[in-house]
N, C-alpha and C positions, 0 to 999 in steps of 0.2 A: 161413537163415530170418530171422537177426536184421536184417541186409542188406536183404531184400527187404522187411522192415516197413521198415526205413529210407527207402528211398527210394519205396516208397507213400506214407509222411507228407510227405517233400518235395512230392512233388503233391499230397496230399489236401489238407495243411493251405492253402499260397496260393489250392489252387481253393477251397478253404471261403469264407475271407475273402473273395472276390469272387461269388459266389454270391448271396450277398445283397441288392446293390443291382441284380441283374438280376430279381429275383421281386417286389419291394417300392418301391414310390414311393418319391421324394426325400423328402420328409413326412414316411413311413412308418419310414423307418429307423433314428431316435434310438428309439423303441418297439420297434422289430425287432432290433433291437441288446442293448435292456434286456430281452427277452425269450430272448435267445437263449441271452446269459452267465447270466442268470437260471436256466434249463431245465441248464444245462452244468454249472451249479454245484451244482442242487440233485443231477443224477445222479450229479457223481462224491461228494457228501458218501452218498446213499441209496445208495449200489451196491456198493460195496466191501464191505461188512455180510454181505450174501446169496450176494456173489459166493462169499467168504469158506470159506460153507458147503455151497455148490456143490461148490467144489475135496475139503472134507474128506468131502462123501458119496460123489462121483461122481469125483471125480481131474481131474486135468487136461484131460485128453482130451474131457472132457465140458463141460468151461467153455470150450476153445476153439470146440468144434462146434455151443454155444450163443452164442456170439461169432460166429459163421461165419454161425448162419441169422436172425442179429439183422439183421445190411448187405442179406441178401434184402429186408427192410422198408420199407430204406433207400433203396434201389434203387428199389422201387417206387413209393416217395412221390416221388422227384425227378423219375420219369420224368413224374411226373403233375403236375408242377408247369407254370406257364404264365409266361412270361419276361413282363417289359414292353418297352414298347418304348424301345429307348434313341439317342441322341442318335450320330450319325454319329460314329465315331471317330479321328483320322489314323491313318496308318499307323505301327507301330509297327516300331523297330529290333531287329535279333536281338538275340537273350538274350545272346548272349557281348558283346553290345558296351550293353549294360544293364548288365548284370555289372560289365564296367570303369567304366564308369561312376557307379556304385555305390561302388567301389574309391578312384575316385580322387578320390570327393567326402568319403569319410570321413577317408582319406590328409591332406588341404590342410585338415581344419575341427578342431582341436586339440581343444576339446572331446568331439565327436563319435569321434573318435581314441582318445579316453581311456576314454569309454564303454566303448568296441566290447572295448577289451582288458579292462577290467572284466567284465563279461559273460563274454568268452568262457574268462577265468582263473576265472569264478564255476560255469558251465558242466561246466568241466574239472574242478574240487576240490570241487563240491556239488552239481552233478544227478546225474552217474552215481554217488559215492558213495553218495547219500543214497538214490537207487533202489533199487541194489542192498542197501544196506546195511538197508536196513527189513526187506530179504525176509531178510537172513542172519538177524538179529536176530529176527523172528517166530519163525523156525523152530530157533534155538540158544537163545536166553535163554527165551522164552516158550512153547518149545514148542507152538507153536498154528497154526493157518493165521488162525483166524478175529483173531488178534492182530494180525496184518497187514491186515484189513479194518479194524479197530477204528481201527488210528495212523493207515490214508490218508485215513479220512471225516473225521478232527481235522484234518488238513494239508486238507482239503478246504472246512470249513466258517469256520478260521482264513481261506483265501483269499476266502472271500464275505464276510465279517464285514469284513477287510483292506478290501475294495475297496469297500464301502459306508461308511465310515467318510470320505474324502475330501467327499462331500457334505454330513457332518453337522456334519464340525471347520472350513469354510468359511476354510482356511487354507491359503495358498500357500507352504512351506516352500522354502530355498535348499536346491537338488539337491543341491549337492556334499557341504553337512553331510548330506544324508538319505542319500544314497548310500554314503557313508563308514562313517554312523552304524550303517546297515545291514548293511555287509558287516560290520562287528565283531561286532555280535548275531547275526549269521547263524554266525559261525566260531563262537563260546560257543556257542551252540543245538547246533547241530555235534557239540561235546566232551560235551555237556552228555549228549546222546541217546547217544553212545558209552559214557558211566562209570553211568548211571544203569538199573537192575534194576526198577522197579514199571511196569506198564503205564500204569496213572493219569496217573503224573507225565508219563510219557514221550509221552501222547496229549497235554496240557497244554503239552509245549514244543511238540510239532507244529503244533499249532492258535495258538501264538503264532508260532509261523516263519510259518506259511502267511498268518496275519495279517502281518506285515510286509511280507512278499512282494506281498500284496494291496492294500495300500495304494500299495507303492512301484511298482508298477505303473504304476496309476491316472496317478500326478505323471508318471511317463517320457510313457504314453501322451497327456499332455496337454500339456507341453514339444512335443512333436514333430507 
């Protein structure tokens, strides 16, 4: 099961991402853009809460089957959506030879090289950790479900805070300090959420990760 969520996100998420410039004018799209992270942000900070107590009245079963006939919804607002009309496009090369090329552009660009293993060593030693690790944590130290709604809306609302925050400090920081700066606060934050008991505190570092995370975002996504 875990498999086949996986590899629905490999499509779902790129189809996402191009989605939107076929429904919304050229114009239209720095709005449809800040609307969209907008809606994405405020659901995961508001959703986790209820979700929470869904799980502790109804059990699992029931939160997925309310998950299940949520995409019904979904489905029918896309089917009713109306493309625009877009600009003739050349022909495009197979994936596998996009792929390498992809490969051997990040390979030759040292920068870009250095990134990539950044991330993907960040990936490895702090998304699935920290995934998993919030649910082990709800359910052995806090005894709660609803504990685990509480720390993702903080890691949710840290990451909207994060990413609003580049507009207003109107400062162009060197990556590599930020980058740096960051994976050390990220490893403390880490430890920090491992050795520490109050839920308080422990929503406080979340909401300050996800704030860093947010912002450091933002700079990647505007380098590139």
């Amino acid at each position: 099961l875990a498999f086949m969520f996986g590899v629905a996100d490999a499509f779902a998420l790129p189809a996402g991402q191009t989605l939107l410039p076929m429904i919304v004018q050229r114009e239209q799209l720095p709005r449809a853009n800040s609307l969209l992270v907008s809606t994405s942000q405020f659901a995961s900070i508001a959703g986790p809460v209820p979700a929470s107590f869904i799980l502790k009245i109804w059990g699992v079963a029931s939160a997925f089957a309310a998950d299940a006939i949520s995409f019904l919804f979904a489905i029918a607002a896309i089917f009713r959506l109306k493309p625009v009309e877009m600009p003739a496009q050349p022909a495009r090369q197979g994936i596998w030879r996009q792929l390498g090329e992809g490969f051997r552009y990040v390979g030759s660009d040292r920068p870009m090289r250095s990134f990539m293993l950044l991330v993907t060593a960040s990936n490895l030693a702090v998304t699935g950790p920290l995934t998993i690790g919030l649910v082990i944590i709800a359910r052995e130290r806090f005894l709660s479900v609803s504990a685990l709604g509480t720390m993702m809306s903080a890691l949710a609302f840290g990451s909207l805070l994060g990413a609003l925050l580049p507009g207003l400090l109107k400062v162009q920081p060197r990556r590599g300090l930020l980058i740096i700066g960051f994976s050390v606060v990220l490893g403390l934050e880490i430890i920090a959420i491992g050795l520490l008991h109050s839920l308080p505190v422990v929503a406080a570092v979340l909401a300050l990760l996800g704030c860093g995370n947010g912002l450091v975002s933002i700079y990647i996504q505007s380098w590139f």
